[in-house]
N, C-alpha and C positions, 0 to 999 in steps of 0.2 A: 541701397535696398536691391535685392532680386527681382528681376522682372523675369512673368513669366507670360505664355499666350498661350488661353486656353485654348483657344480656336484658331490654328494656323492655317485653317480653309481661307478665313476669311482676310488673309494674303491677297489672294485674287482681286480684291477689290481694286488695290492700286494698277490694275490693268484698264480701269476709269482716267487717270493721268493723263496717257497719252492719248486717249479717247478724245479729252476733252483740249489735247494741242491741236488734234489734230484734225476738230471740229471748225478751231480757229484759223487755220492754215487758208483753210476756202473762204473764197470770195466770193460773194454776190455776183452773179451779170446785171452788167451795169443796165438799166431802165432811159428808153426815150421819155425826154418831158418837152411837149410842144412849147415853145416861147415867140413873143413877137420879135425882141429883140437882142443881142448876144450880151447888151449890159446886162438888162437884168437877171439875166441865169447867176443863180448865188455859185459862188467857188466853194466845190464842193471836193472831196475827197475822190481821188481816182480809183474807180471800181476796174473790177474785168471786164473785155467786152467780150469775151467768147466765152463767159456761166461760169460755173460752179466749175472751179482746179484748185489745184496745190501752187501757190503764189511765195505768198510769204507771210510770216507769222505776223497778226492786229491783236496787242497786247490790247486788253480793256480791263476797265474793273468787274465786271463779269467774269471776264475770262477768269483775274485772281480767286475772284469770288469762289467761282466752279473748283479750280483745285484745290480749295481749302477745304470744301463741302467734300470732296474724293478722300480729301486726308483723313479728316475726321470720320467717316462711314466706317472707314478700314480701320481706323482705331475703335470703334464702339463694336464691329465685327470681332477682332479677331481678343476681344475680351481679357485685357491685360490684368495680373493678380500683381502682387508683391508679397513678398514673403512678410508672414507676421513678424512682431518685434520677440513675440513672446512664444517662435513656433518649436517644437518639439516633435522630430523625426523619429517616429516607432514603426519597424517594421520585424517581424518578425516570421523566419523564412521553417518549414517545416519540411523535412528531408521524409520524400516515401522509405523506407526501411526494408522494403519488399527484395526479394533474392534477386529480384529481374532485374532492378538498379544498376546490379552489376555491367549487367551488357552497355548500359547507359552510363555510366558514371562522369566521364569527360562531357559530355554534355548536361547533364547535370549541376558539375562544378560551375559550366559557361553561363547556364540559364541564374544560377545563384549570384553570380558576379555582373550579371545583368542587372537583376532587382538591384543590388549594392549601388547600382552607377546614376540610382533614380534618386540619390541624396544630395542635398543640395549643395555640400560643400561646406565652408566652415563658419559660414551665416547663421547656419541653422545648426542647435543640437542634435543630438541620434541616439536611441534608444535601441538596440540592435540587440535580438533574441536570434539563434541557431538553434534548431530542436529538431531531433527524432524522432519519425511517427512510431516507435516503439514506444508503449507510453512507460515499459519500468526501463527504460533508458533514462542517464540523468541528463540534463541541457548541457550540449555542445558549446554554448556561449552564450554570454547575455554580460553584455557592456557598451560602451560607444565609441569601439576604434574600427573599421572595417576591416583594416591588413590583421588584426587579431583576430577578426570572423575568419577570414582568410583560410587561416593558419589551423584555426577549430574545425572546419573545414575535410581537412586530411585524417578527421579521426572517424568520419563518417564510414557506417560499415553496414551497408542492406544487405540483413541478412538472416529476412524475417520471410515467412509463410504469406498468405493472404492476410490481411488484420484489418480492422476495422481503423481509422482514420481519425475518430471521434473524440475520443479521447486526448489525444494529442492538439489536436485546432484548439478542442478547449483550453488546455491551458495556454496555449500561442496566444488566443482572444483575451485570457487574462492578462497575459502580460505586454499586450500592446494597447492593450484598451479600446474604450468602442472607436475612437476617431485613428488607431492605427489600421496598420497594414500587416492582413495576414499574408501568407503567400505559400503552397502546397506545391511542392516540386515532386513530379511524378513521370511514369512511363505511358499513361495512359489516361485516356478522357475516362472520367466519372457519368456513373446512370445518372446521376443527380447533381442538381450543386453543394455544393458542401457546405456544412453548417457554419455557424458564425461569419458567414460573408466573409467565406475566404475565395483567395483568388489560385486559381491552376495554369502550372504553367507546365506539360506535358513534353518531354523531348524525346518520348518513344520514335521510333520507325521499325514497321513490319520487319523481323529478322530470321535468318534461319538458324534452327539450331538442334541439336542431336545431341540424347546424353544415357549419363546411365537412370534407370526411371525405377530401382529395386531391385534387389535381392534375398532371396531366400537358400539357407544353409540348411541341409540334412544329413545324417547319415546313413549309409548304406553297407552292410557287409564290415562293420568297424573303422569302414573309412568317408573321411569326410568331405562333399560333392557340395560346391557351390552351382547358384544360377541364377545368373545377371540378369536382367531385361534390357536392353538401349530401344529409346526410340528417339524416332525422329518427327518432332514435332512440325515442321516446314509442311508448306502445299507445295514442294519440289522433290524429285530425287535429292538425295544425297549420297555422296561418298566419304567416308572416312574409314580411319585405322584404329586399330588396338590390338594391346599389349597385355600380358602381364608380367608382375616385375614381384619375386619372394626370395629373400635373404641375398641379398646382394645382386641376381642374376636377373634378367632381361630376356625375355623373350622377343623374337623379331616381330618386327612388324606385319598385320593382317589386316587385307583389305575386308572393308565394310560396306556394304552398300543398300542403301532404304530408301524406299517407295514411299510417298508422301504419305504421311499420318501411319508409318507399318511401324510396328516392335516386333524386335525377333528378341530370342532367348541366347544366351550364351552360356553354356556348361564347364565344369571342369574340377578335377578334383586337390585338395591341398597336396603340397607336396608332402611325402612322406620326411622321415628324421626330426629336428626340433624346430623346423621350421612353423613359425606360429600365425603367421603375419603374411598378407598378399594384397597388391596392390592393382588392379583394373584398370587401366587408362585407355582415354578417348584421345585422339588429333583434335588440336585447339580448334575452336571456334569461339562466337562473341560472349557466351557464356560459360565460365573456364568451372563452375562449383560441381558442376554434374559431368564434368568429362574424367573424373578421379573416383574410382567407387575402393575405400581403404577395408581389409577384412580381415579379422584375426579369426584362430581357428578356434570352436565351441569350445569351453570346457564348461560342461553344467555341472552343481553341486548332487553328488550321489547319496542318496539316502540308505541305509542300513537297515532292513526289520529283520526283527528276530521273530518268529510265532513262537509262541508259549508252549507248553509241553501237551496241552489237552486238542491244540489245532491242530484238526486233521490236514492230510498232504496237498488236498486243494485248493485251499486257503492261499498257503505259500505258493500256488503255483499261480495263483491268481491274481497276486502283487507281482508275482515274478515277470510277468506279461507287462509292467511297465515300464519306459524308458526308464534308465539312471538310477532305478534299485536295486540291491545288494541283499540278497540274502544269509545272514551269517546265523552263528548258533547260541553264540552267549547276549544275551539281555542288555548286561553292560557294555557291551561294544557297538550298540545299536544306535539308530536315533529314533527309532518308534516298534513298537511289537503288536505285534496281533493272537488275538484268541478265540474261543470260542467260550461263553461265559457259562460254565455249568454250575449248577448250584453249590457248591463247596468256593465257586471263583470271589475273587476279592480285585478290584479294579487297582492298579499301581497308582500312585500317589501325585509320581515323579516322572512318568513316563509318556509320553505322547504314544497312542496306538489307536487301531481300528479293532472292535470287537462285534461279534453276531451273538444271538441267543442260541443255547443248545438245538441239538434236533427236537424238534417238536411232535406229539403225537399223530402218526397218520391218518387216525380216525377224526382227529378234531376238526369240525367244519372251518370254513374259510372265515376270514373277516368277511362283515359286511358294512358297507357306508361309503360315502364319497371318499376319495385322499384328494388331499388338499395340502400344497407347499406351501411353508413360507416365505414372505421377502427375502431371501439369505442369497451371498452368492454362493454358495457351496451346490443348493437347488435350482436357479433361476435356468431359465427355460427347460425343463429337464420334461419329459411326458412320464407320468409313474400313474397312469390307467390301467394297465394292463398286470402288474404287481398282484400275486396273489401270493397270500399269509395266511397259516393256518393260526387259528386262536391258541395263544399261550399267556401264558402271567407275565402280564409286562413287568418291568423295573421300576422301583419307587424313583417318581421325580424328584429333584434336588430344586436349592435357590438356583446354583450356577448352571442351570440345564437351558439348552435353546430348544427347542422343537421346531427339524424343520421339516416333518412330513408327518402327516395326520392319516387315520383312517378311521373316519367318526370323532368320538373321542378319545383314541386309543393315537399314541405316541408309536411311528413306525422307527423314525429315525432322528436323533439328537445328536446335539453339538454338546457336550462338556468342558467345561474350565474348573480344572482341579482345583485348589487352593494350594498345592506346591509347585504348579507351574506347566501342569499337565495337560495336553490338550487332547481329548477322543472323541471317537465317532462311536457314537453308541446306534448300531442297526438293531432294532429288537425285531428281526426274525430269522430262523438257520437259512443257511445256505442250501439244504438237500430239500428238504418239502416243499422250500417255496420256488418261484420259478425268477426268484430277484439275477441270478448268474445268466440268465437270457434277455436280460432289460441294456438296454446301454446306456439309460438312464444311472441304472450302478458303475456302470465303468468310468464312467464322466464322473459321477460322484468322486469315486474314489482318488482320482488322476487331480481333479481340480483340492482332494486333502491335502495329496502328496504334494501338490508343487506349495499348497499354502505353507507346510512344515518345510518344505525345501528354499522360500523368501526367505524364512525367519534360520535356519543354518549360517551359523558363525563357521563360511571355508571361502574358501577362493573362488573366483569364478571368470569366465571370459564369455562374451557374447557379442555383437553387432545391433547396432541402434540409427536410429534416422537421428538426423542434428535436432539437438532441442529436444529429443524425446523424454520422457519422465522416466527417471530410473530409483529402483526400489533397491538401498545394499542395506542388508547386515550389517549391525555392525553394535559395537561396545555401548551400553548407557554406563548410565551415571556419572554421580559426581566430578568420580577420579578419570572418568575416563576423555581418550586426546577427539579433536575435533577432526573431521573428513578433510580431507585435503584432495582437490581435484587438480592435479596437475600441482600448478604453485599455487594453485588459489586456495583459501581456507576457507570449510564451510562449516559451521559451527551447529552441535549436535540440533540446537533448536529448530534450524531450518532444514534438515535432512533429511525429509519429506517433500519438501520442494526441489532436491539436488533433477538436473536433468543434464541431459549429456552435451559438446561442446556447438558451438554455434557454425563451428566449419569441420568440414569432413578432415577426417586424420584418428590417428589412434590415442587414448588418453587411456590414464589410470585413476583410480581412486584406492586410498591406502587410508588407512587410521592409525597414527603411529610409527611404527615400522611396519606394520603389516599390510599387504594386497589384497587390498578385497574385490577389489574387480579390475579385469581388464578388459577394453572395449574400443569399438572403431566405428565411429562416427561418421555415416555417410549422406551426403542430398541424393532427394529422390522424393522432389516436388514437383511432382507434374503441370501442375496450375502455373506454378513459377517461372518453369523452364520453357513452358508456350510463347514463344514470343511474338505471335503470329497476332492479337489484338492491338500491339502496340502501336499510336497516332499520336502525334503532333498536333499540341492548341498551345495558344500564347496570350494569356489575357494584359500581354504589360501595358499595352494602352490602357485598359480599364484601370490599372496601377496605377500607374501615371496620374490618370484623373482623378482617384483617389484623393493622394499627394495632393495637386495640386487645391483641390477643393477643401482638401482638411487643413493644408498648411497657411495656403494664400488666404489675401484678401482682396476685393474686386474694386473696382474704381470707385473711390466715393465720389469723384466729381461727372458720375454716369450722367447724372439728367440736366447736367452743364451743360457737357457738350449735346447732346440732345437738343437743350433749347439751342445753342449757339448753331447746332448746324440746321434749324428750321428758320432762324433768322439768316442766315446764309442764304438759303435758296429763295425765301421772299425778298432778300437784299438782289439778289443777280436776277432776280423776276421785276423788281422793279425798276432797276437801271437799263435792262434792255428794251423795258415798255416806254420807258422816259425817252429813250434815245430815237426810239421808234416815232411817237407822236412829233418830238420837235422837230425830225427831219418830214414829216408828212406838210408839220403848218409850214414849212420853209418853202416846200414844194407850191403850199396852196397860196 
């Protein structure tokens, strides 16, 4: 059987041992007793005559007595268990998943192969779960060999935002159950304890570290101008370098240098020629995700309006004012048209467009009554108070009509869904009488149409994303048609709504088929993450331990044995030293 000692404090007792040799060692000084004559003095043992020293050891039954009593204290002290016959080792270790891990990892691995060394050996069985606090992670391991946790181990990949925790303890608590062992390996002490009575074992330390912290891509003059952010998250100076490295070539090295808690910006523009792709780098430090910022160059999908033959030249110039559309002249080569809806006009069927109502009479008084938007996003925070409309005959509503702006009861502006697949903006008032081309409430309107018909375009596109970002493609339905493929991974049409871009910074694609439907570069630029300035060191494996020991073991049954044994002990050595004491008194007398 296993022995184990709950309480290795109470070690210290057997320092009573030599207490009590060395109690014995001394000698009495020996006592005058008057006598008349030198017979009758009884032959007695030879005492000290100069008191109390270090002589030589007077073995007695007491004496035995007393170090039996020493032994036994220190056994009921240091509270021996044995292991059950019937015990069962569960422990189940949960890996923080958070970016900052990284900097950590090697101590991480160490702290994990710690809890592992708390198992008893092959007495006992082992229940042994590995999990990632990513809760749509699946389990790293769950079986009973530890060089196979080991080895699961190496597949651990933090490389998660802030997350909640929760989620993950829970099922660790289901599968070790209430008398296992949970265990939360992390960078940093928690506000709180953690739920299900789990235990943290934290192997952060305060680090310095400086990264890229975003970027944002525009264009300028037809050419395309990146601008980086780096900071440096540290309460120190720092110095470092960077690069940039497109289509094979390298730029030298430039020195960097930041003032604790400073970002500065870094600019520059793409290379010209076919060059599509650039690559930003930082000088290593403890955190390698944010020292690589990867960027391909925009291409947004362009839209096409045609205006209808009855739209005046303002109209067109007024769409023309937004990015990435195309003015052309025939209908069919368009992806949307615009008009002005005069009484003779007939709404396309098949056509996605934006339309106004004719000019309206300049005599006719304004509307009057509140406007009021609807929930929609096409309106949402938009201010349309100041919008004035002169009264004309609205348009008969339809089933498939939204209305997402009122003025009383009168319909200012709808959303339509044709029944051949049409999508329009139905504005019921013109453009000239009313004062709607001085709102920028309309301009937003119309921007936030265009990009909504610009999602839903089956073309190519290229853009830049944060890791794990949520991405929206185009792309082929039905039946017949192939599933998303990201990289090598297949995503099937059903979840392509959940697709989101990849977990580490680098370039990926997404194709359907043979075809490309997006290209994109995936960069960190998690600020929370990359701080590594709250990380602290806690170690609860004592409390582990006692855990273990308390759920596995069991305690002495023969406790209140020795108990009574060692109080007959001490009235045993209390009474032979009073016996020994009296008879040498009546000797005397």
């Amino acid at each position: 059987m296993s022995l184990t000692l709950a309480n290795t404090w109470g070690l210290w007792a057997l320092l009573g041992l030599p207490a009590v040799v060395a109690i014995h060692f001394l000698q009495r000084r020996n006592r005058r007793v008057p006598a008349t004559t030198l017979f009758l003095l009884e032959q007695m043992k030879r005492e000290s005559r100069t008191g109390n020293r270090f002589e030589r050891l007077r073995t007695s039954i007491p004496f035995w007595l007393q170090l039996l009593m020493v032994l036994l204290l220190t056994w009921l002290l240091v509270q021996p268990r044995w292991l059950k016959s019937d015990a069962v080792q569960r422990i189940a270790i949960v890996m923080n998943a958070s970016a900052s891990m990284q900097a950590f990892r090697a101590p991480a691995m160490q702290a994990a192969e710690e809890v592992l060394g708390l198992l008893e050996g092959p007495l006992a069985r082992a229940e042994l779960t590995l999990l990632s606090s990513d809760a749509e992670a699946p389990s790293l391991y769950h079986g009973t060999q530890p060089g196979e946790l080991r080895q699961a181990l190496e597949q651990w990949e933090p490389l998660l935002g802030v997350h909640d925790f929760t989620p993950a303890l829970r099922v660790a608590r289901g599968l070790a159950g209430l008398k296992g062992v949970v265990v939360l390996i992390t960078d940093h002490p928690l506000p709180a304890s953690p739920p299900f009575a789990a235990k943290v074992i934290s192997v952060g330390q305060e680090t310095d570290n400086a990264g890229w912290a975003g970027v944002t891509v525009e264009e300028k003059d037809g050419q395309w101008v990146w601008h980086a952010l780096v900071k440096n998250y540290s309460r120190s100076p720092q110095e470092r370098q960077w690069r940039a490295s497109a289509g094979g070539t390298e730029s030298p090295w430039k020195p960097l240098k930041l003032g604790p808690d400073e970002t500065q910006t870094l600019s520059g523009p793409f290379p010209p020629g076919d060059v599509q792709e650039i690559v930003l780098q930082l000088s290593d430090d403890a955190l390698k995700l944010d020292n690589e910022l990867p960027l391909v160059r925009p291409l947004p999908k362009v839209l096409s309006l045609c205006p209808l033959d009855a739209a005046p030249s303002a109209l067109a110039e007024m769409f023309s004012r937004h990015a990435h559309v195309r003015i052309v002249g025939v209908p069919g080569e368009s992806d949307l048209v615009a008009a002005v809806m005069t009484p003779d006009f007939s709404l396309p069927e098949q056509r996605h467009g934006c339309f106004f109502q004719a000019r309206a009479d300049e005599t006719a008084p304004y509307l009057k009554g509140s406007i009021v938007a609807e929930p929609h996003p096409l309106v949402e925070g938009l201010n349309w108070q100041g919008l004035l409309v002169r009264e004309s005959k609205p348009l008969p509503r339809l089933a498939q009509d939204r209305v997402l702006l009122w003025q009383g009861e009168r319909p200012l502006i709808s959303l339509r869904q044709m029944p051949a697949g049409g999508r329009q903006l139905l504005c019921q008032f013109d453009l000239e009488t009313s004062n709607a081309r001085k709102l920028p409430a309309l301009a937003v309107l119309l921007h936030r149409f265009l990009e909504s018909l610009r999602g839903d375009k089956l073309a190519p596109e290229a853009a830049n994303f944060d890791v794990r970002q949520k991405i929206s493609v185009a792309h082929q339905t039905g039946p017949e048609a192939a599933p998303l493929m990201l990289g090598a991974k297949e995503i099937p049409l059903a979840q392509a709504r959940l697709l989101r871009a990849p977990s580490k910074p680098g370039r990926f694609i997404v194709r359907q088929g043979g075809t490309v439907l997006l290209t994109g570069a995936a960069h960190f630029a998690d600020t929370r993450e990359a701080d590594l300035t709250q990380a602290r060191p806690i170690n609860e494996i004592d409390q582990i331990k006692a855990v273990q020991i308390e759920t596995l073991h069991e305690s002495d049954p023969n406790q209140r044995l020795w108990l009574l044994a060692l109080l007959f002990l001490l009235l045993g050595s209390w009474w032979f030293t009073n016996s020994k004491r009296e008879a040498q008194e009546a000797a005397r007398a």
